[in-house]
Structures are given as C-alpha cells and as structure tokens.
LUMVOLUM-409702 format. One line per 2 residues: number of its first residue (from 1); their letters; for each residue z, y, x of N, C-alpha, C. Coordinates in steps of 0.05 Angstrom, whole numbers, plus 5000, padded with zeros to 4 digits. Layout:
% residues N
NUM = a = Z,Y,X,Z,Y,X,Z,Y,X ~ ...
//
This chain:
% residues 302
1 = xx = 9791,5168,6665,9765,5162,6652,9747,5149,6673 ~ 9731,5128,6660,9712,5113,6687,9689,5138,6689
3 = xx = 9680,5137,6719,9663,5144,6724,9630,5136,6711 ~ 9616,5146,6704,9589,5143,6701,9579,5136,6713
5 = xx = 9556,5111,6724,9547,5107,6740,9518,5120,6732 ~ 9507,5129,6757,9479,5143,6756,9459,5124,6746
7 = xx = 9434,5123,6737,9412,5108,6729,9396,5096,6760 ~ 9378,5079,6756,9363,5076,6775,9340,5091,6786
9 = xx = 9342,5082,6808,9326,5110,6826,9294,5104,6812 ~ 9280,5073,6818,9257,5060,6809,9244,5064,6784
11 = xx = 9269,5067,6769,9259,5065,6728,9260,5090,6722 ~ 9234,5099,6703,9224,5121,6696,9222,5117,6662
13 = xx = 9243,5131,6656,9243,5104,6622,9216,5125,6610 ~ 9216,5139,6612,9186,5152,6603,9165,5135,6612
15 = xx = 9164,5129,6635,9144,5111,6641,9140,5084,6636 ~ 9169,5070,6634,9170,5049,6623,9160,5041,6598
17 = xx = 9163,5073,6578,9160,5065,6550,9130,5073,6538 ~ 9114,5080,6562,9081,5075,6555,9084,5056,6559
19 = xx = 9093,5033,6572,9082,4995,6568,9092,4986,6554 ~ 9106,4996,6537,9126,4976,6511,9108,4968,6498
21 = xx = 9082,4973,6489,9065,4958,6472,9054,4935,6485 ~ 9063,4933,6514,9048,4907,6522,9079,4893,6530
23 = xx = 9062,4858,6528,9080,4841,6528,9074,4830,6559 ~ 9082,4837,6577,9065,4842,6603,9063,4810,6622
25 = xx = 9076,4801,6630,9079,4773,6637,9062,4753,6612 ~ 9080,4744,6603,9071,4716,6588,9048,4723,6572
27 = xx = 9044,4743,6555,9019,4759,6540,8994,4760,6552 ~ 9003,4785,6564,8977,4797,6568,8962,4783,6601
29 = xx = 8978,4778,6627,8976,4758,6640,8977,4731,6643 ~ 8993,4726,6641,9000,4700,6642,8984,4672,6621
31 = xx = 8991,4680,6596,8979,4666,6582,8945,4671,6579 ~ 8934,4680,6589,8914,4679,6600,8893,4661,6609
33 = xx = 8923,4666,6643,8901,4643,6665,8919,4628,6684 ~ 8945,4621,6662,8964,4606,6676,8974,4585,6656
35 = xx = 8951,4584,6636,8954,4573,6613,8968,4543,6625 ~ 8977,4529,6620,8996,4498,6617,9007,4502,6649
37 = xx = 9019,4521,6661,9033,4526,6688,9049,4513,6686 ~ 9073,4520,6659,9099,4513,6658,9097,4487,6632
39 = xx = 9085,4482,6631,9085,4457,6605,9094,4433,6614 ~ 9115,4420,6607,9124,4396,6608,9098,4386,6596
41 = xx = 9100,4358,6612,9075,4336,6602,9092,4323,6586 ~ 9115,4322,6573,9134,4308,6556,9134,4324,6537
43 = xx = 9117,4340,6538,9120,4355,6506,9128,4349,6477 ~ 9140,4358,6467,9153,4334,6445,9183,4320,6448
45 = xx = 9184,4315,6470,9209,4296,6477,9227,4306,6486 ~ 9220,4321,6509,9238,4330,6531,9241,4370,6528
47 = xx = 9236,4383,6512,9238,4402,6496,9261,4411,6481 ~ 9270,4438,6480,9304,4445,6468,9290,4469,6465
49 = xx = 9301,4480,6431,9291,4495,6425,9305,4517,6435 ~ 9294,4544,6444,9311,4565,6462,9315,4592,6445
51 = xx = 9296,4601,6432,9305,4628,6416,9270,4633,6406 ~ 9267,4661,6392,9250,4665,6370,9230,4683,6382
53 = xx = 9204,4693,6377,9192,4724,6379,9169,4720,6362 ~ 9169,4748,6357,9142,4761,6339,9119,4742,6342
55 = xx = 9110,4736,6314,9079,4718,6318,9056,4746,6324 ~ 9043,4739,6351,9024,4753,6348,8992,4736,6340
57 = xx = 8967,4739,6331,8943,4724,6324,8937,4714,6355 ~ 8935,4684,6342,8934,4663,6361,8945,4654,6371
59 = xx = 8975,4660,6361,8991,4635,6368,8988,4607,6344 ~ 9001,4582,6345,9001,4556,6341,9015,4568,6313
61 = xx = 9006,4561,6296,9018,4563,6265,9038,4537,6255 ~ 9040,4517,6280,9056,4504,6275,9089,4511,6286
63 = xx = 9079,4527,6301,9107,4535,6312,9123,4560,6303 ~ 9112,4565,6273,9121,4585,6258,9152,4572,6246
65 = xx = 9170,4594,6243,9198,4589,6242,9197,4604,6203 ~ 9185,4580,6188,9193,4589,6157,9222,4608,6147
67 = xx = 9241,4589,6160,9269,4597,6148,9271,4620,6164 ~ 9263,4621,6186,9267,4657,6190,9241,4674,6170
69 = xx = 9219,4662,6169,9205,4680,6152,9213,4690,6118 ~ 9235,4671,6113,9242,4669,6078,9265,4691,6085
71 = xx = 9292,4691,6109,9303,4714,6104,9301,4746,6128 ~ 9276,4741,6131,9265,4767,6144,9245,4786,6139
73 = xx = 9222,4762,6112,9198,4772,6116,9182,4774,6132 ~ 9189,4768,6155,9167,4765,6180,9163,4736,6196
75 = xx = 9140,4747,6209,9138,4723,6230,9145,4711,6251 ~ 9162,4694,6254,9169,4689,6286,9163,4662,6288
77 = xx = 9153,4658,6321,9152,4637,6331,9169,4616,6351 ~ 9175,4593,6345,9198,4578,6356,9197,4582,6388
79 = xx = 9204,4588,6398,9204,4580,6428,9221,4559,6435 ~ 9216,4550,6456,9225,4516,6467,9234,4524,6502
81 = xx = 9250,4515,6506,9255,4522,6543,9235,4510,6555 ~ 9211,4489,6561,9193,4500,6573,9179,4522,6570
83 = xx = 9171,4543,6549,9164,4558,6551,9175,4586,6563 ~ 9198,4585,6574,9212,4609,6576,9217,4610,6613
85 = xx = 9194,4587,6619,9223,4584,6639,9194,4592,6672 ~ 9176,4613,6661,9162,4628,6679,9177,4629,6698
87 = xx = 9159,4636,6729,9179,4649,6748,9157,4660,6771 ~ 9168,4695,6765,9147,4709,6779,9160,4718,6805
89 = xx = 9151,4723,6824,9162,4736,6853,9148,4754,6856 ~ 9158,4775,6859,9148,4801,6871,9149,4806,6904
91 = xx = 9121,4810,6912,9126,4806,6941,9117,4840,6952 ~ 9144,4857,6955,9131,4880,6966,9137,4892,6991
93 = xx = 9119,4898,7004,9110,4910,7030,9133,4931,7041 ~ 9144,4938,7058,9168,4948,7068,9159,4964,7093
95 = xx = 9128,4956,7102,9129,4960,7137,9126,4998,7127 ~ 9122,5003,7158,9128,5039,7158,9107,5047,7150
97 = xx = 9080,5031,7155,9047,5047,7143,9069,5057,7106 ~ 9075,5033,7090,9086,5046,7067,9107,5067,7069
99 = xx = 9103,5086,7087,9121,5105,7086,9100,5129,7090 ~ 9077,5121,7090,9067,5153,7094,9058,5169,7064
101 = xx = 9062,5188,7074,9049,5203,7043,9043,5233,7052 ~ 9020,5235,7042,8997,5270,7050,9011,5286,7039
103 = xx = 9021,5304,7061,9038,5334,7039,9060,5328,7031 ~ 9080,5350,7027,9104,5350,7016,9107,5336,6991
105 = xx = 9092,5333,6978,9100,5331,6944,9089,5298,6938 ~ 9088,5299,6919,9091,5264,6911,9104,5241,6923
107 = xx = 9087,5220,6912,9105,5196,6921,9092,5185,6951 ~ 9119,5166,6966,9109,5157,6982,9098,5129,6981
109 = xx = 9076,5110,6998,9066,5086,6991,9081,5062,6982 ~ 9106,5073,6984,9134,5050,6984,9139,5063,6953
111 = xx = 9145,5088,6951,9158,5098,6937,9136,5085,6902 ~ 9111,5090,6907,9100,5088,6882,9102,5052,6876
113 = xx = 9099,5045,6910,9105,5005,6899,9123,5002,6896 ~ 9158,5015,6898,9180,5002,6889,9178,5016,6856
115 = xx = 9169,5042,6849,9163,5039,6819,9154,5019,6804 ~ 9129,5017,6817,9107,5001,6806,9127,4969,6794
117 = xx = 9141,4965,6818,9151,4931,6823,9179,4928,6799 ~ 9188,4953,6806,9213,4959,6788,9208,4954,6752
119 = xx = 9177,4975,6750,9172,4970,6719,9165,4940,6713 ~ 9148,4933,6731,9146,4902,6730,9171,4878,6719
121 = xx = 9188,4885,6740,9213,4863,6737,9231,4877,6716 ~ 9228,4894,6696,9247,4905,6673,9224,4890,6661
123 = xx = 9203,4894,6653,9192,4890,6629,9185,4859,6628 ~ 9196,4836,6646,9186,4806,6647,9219,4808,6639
125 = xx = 9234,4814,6645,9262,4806,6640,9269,4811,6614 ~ 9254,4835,6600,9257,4845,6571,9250,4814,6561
127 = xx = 9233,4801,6565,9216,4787,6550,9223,4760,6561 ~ 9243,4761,6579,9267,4734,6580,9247,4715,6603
129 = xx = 9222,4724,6614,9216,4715,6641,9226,4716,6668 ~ 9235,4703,6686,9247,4703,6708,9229,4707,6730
131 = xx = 9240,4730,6746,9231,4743,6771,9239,4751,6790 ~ 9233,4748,6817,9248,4750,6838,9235,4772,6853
133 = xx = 9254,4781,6873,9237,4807,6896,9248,4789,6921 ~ 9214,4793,6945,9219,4788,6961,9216,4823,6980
135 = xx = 9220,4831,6994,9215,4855,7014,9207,4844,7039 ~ 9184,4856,7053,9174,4846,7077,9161,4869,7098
137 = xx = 9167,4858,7120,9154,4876,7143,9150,4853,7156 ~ 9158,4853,7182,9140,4838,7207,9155,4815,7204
139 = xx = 9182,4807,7174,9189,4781,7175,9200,4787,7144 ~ 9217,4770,7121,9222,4770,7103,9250,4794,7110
141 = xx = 9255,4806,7093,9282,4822,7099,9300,4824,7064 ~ 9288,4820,7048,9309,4816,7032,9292,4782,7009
143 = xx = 9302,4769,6996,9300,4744,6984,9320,4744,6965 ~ 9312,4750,6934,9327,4746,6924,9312,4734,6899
145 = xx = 9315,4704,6890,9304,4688,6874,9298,4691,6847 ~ 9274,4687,6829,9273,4695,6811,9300,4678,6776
147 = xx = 9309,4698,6775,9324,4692,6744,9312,4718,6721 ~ 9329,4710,6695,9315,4729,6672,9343,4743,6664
149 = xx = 9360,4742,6678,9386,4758,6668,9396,4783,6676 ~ 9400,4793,6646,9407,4832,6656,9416,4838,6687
151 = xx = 9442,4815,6697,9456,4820,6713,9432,4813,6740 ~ 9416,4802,6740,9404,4795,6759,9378,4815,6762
153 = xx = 9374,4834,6738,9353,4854,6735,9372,4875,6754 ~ 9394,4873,6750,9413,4906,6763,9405,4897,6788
155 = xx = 9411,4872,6800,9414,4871,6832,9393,4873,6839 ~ 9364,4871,6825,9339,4880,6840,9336,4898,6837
157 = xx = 9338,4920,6816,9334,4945,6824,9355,4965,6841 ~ 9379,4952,6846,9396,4961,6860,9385,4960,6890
159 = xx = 9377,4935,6896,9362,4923,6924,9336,4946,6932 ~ 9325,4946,6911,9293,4972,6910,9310,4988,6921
161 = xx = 9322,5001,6918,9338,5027,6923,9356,5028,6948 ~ 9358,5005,6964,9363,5006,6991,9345,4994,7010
163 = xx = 9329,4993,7007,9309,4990,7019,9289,5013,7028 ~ 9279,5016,7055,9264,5034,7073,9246,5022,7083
165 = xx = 9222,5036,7092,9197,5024,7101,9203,5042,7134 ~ 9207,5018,7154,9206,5030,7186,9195,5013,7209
167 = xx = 9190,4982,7198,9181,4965,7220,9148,4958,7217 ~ 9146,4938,7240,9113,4936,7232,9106,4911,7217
169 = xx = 9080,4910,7215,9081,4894,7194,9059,4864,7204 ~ 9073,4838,7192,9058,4817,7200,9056,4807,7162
171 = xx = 9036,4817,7157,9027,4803,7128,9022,4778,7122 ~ 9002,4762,7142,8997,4737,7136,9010,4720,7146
173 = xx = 9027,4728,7169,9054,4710,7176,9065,4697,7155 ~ 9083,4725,7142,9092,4722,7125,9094,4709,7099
175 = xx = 9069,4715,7094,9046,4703,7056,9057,4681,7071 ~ 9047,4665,7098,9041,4640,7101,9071,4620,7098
177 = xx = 9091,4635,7108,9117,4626,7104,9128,4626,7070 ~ 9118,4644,7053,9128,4646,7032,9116,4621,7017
179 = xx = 9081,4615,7028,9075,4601,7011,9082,4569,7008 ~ 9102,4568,7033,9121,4546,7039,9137,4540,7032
181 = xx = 9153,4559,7029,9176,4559,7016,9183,4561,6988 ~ 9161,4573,6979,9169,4577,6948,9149,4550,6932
183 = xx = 9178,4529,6931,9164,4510,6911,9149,4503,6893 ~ 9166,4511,6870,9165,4525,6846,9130,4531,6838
185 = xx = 9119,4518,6818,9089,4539,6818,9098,4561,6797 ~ 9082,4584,6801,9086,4612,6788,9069,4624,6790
187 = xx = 9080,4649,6792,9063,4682,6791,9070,4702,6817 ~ 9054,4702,6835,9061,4711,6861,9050,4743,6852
189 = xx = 9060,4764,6858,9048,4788,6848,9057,4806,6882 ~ 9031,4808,6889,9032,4827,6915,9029,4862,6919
191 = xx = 9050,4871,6919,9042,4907,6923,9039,4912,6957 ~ 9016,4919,6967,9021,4928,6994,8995,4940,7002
193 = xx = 9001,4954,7023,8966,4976,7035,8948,4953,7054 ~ 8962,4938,7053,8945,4909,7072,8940,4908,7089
195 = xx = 8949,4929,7110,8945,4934,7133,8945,4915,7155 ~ 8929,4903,7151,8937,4869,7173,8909,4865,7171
197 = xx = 8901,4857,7194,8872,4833,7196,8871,4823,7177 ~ 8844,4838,7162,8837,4822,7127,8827,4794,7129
199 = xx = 8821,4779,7151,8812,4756,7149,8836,4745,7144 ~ 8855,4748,7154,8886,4733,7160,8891,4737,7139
201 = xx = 8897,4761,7121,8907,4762,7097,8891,4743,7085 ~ 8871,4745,7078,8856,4727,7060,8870,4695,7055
203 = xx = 8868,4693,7090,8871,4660,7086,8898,4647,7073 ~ 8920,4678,7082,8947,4678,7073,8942,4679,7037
205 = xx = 8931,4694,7026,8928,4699,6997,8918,4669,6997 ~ 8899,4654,7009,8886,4632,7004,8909,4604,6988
207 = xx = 8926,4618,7015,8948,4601,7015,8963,4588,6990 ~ 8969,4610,6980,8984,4616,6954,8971,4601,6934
209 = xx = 8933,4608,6923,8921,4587,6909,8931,4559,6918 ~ 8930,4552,6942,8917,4520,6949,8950,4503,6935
211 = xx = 8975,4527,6939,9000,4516,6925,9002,4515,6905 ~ 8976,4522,6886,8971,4529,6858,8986,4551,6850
213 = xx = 8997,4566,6868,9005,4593,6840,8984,4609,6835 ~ 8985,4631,6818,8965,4650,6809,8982,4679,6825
215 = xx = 8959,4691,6834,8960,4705,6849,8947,4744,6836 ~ 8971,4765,6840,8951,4782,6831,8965,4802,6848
217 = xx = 8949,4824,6863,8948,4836,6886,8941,4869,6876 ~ 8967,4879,6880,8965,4912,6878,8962,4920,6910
219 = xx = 8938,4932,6915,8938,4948,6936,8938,4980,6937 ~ 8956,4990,6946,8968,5012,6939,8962,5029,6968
221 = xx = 8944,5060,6969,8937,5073,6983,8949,5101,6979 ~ 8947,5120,6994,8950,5147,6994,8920,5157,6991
223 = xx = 8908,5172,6972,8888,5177,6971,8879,5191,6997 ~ 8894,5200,7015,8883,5213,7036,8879,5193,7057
225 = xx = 8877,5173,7058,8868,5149,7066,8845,5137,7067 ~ 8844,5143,7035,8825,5142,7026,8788,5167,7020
227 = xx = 8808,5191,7035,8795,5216,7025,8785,5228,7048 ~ 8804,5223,7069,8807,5236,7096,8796,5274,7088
229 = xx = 8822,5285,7081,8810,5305,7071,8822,5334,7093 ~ 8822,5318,7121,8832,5334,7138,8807,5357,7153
231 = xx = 8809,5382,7166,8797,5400,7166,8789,5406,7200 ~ 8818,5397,7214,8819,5407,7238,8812,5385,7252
233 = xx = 8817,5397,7279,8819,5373,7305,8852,5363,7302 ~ 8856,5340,7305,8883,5334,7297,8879,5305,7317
235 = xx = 8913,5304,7323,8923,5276,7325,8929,5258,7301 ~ 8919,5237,7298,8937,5222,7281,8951,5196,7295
237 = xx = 8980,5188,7287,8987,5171,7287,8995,5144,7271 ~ 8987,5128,7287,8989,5106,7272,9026,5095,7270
239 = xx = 9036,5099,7240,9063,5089,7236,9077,5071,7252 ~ 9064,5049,7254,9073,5025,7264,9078,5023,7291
241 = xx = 9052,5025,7307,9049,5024,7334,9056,5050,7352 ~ 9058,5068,7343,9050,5096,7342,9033,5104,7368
243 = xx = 9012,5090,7362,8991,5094,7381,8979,5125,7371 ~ 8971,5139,7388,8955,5161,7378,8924,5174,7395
245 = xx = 8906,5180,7369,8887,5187,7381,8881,5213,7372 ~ 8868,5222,7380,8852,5253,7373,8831,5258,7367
247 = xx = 8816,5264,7348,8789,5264,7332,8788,5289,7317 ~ 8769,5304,7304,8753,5320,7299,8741,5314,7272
249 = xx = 8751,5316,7237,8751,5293,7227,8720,5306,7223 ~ 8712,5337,7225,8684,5331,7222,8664,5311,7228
251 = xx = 8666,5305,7243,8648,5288,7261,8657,5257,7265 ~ 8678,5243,7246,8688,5226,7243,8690,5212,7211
253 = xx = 8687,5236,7187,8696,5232,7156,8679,5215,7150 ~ 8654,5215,7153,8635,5197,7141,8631,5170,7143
255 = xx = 8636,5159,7169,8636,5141,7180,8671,5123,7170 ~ 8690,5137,7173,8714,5126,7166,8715,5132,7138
257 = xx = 8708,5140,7122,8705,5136,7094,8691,5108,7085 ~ 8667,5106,7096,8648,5080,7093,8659,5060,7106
259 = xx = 8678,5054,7124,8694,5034,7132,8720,5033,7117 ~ 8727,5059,7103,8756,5043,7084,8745,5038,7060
261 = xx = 8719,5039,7054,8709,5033,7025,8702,5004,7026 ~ 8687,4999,7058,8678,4967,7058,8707,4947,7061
263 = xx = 8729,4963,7068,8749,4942,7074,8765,4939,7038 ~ 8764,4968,7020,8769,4964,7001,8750,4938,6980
265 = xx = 8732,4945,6987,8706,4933,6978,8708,4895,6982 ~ 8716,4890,7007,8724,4867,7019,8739,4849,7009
267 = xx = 8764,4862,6999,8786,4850,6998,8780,4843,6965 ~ 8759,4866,6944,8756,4860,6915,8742,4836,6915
269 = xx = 8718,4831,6935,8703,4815,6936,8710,4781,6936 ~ 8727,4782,6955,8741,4761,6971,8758,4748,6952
271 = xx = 8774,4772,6942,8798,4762,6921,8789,4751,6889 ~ 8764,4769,6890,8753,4750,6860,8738,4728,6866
273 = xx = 8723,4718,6892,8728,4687,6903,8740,4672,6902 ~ 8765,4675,6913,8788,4653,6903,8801,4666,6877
275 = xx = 8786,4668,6862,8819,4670,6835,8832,4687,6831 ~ 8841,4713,6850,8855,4720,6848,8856,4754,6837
277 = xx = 8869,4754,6824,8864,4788,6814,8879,4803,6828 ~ 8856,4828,6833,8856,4852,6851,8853,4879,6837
279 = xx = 8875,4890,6842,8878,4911,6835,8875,4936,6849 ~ 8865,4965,6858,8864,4981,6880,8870,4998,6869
281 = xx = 8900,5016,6878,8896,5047,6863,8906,5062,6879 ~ 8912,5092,6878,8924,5108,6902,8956,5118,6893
283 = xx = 8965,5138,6908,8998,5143,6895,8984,5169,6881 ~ 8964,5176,6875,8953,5198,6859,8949,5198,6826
285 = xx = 8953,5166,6826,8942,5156,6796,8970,5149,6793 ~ 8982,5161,6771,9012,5150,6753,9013,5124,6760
287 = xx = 9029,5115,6761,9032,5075,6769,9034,5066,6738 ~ 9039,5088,6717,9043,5070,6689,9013,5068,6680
289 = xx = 9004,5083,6678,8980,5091,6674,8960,5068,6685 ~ 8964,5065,6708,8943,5043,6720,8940,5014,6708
291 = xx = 8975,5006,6705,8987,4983,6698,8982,4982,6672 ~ 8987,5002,6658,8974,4996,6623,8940,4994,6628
293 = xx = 8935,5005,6639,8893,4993,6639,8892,4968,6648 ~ 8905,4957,6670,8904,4929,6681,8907,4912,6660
295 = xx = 8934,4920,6647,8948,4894,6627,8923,4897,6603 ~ 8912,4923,6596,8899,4928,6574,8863,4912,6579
297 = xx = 8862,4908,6592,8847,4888,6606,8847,4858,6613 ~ 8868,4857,6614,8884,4820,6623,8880,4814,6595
299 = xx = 8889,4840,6567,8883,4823,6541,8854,4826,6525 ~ 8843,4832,6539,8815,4829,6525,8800,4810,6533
301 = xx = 8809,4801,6557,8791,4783,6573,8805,4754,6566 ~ 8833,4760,6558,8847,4727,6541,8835,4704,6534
//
C-alpha cells in the first residue's frame, strides 16, 4: 500500500477557508490598482479565449458567456489569456531577526510570514494566477518563478517548509537586484520585519514602482517588539550581529516604544507616497484574520 504523504506544514485549511469568499489577487487587489497591467494593446486580435468564472457586478456584460447561461442558469464570464496571465512574486524575508519569537508558545516571525505567503500563493493559484517565491537574507537563497499550476503550487509550499531564518540581512541590496531582474511587470508582495536602514529600503521599494510593478508590503513584528513588555535588567541580543547590550527596560520602555512607533509610523507614511500598500501586524493577530480585513478593504475601495 502507498504511503500517505503528510499535508503541508504552511496550510491551515481552517484558515484558508475564512478567505474563500475573497477572490484575492485579480478581485479584490489587483483589479483595483493594476487595472490594464496585463492588457494586450491588441485587444481584439491577439486574444484566445482561456476558460470561464462567476459574473460578479461590474464586470463587462459583453463578456457574458449566454450558452453557458441557457445550460446552467448562471452567469459566467469569458476569459481570454491576456487576462489570466497575472504574475505575482512573493518576496519573503529569511534573515535570523525572522526567527525570534517572545515565549515558548506561538508563532515565530518566519513562521507567521511563511503562513501568511503560503495562504497567499494557494489562493492566486485557485484562481489560475501565477506566482512565484523568492526567500532572502543578506542575498537571494531560493528563486523560484511565478506559474499557476497545482504542480508548481506543491514545490512552493514544499520550498516554505525547508527553509530557516539564520543569516543577516541586506534588504535593499536585494529589492535592488530583484528589481532588475524581474522583467515581467506584476505584483511584488513583500513579508518582512524591515530590519535594514529605512531610508535604503524605501529607495529599494522605490525601485520596484519606477519598474512599474505594484507593490504591497506585509510587515510582520513580534508584538514584544513592539510592546517591550520586559520587567528586569536584561541582556538583549541582537539575532544577526549578535551584538549585545544591557539595559534596564524601566528606564528605557518609553523612549524605545516611541522610536518603534515612529519607524512603524515611517515606513506607513513613506509607502503611501509612492503607491504602495502597507500593511503592519504582529504574530499575535491570526495571519487569516488580518488578510481578510486587508482584502475586505482592497474591495471597498475598488
């Protein structure tokens, strides 16, 4: 008898199936504010029709498929291979800062962004969009190009699942190389704690616009990061460098609270300057949970 193979470490089908009401890519993002990204300027000509989906209000009533409506009763709309042929990259953070996490229990900063990235790339693939994972620390360490096929959904979440957060991290190096390399215009989607010189990041996120993709940025914290909800005199070390200092957080909480709020604060500021949507949440807040308010937002604002 064949063996069973286990499920994936990343997919939480409970969690997956609070977003089944959103159509997450082309819907509720994408068609948005990436409106004519992928449009042939030969529209009309150079067009092959590709397969069917649900009319939702406001789509083109010319692209209603009758003869499927006479033996279905319902509505579907024609799709055409420019429209299908999205292509999102997931770009997530690997260095060791995404390995810390307060206390025994929950997730770690890696752990809630390879969720987070994992529900992402199931639910654009459900819906026949093509997406790629890149993994990064202080250089690219895994690249694997965006497609929309089951078999190419296994190898990224197979990839999530060997992957560890242990080196340091060069963010805007990196953005700056990606934004080179990746031709193609698309949907660049960033999970990471940002831990890099925010000016550098910036100019690196900058980057990405000036190649015209659309850009949208999960920054992902440990609330105790954000909370500093420590009591004693303590060492802390820094992951990466492992530089260490010793502080007293009495006499330190207020001051380093008001500097991770202005750098949080910074990066919201900065990023709704150029275009780009910014997202901030901790590993305290469900990752489905966040991602259904985001998307539930991407469609109101349509």
């Amino acid at each position: 008898m064949a063996r069973r193979r286990r499920g994936y470490q990343y997919i939480d089908p409970e969690a997956v199936a609070k977003l089944g009401r959103f159509n997450l890519v082309a819907r509720a993002v994408v068609e948005g504010f990436v409106v004519g990204l992928h449009r042939s300027p030969y529209h009309g000509f150079s067009v092959e029709f590709s397969d069917h989906r649900e009319y939702v209000p406001g789509d083109n009533l010319r692209d209603l498929d009758w003869i499927a409506y006479g033996r279905t009763d319902r509505f579907f709309i024609k799709r055409y291979e420019e429209e299908t042929n999205l292509r999102a990259h997931i770009l997530l953070d690997s260095s060791a800062s995404m390995g810390y996490r307060f206390g025994d229990e929950g997730l770690t900063k890696f752990e809630y962004a390879a969720y987070l990235s994992a529900s992402l790339a199931y639910l654009m693939v459900r819906q026949q969009d093509s997406v790629g994972l890149v993994t990064f620390d202080q250089e690219v360490s895994h690249f694997i190009p965006p497609s929309s096929t089951v078999s190419h959904l296994n190898r990224l979440l197979r990839t999530l699942e060997e992957v560890s957060p242990g080196k340091t991290t060069d963010v805007s190096e990196t953005f700056h190389k990606l934004a080179e390399s990746i031709k193609r215009r698309g949907l660049i989607i960033i999970v990471s704690d940002l831990f890099d010189d925010q000016a550098e990041v910036m100019r690196a996120l900058s980057h990405f616009r000036q190649k015209k993709h659309e850009v949208i940025v999960f920054h992902v914290l440990d609330r105790a990061e954000r909370e500093f909800p420590f009591d004693r005199l303590s060492d802390f070390v820094d992951m990466e460098t492992r530089e260490r200092i010793q502080a007293d957080p009495r006499y330190v909480r207020e001051q380093y609270i008001h500097e991770v709020n202005a750098f949080i604060d910074s990066y919201r500021r900065e990023c709704f300057q150029n275009d780009i949507d910014y997202v901030d949440t901790d590993t305290a807040v469900p990752y489905e949970l966040m991602l259904a308010a985001y998307l539930g937002r991407r469609e109101k604002t349509r």
